[in-house]
C-alpha positions in Angstrom: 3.0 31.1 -36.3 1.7 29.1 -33.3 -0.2 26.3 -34.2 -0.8 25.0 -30.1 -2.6 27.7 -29.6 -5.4 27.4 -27.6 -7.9 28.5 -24.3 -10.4 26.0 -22.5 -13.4 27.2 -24.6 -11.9 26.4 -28.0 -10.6 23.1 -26.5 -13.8 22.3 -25.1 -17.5 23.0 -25.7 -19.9 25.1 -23.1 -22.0 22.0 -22.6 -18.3 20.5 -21.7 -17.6 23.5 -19.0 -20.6 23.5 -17.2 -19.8 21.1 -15.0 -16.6 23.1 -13.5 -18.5 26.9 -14.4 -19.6 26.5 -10.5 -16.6 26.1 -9.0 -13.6 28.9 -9.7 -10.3 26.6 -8.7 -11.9 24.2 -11.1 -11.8 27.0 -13.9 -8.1 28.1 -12.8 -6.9 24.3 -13.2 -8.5 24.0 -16.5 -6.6 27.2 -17.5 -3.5 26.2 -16.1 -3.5 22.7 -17.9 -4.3 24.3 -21.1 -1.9 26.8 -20.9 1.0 24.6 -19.6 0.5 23.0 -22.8 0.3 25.8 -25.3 3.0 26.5 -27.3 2.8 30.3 -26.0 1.4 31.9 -22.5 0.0 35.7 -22.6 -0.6 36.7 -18.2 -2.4 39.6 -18.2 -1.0 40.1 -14.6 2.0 39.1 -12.5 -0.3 36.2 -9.8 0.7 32.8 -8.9 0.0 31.3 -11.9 2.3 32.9 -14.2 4.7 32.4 -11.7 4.2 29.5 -11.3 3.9 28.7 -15.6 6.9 30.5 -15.5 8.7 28.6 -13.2 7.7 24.9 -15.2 9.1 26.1 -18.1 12.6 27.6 -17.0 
């Protein structure tokens, strides 16, 4: 039903995310760019980046 459905880890491998695990804001831009360009976004709470995913897409 959506076939651009995706999350950093099945877009990229561990090896991959090492390099940002460290560093949280790095994590939170990976997630935003992935899910700015999924063809669906599920928040799981009402924080800046929904709003802000929100906001792009209006």
């Amino acid at each position: 039903m959506f076939p651009n459905f995706h999350s950093k880890e099945t877009l990229a491998s561990q090896e991959e995310l090492a390099a940002f695990a460290p560093f949280s804001s790095r994590m939170a831009a990976l997630d935003f760019l992935v899910c700015d360009e999924s063809d669906v976004f599920v928040t799981n709470n009402n924080g800046n980046m929904a709003r802000i995913l929100a906001g792009r897409r209006y």
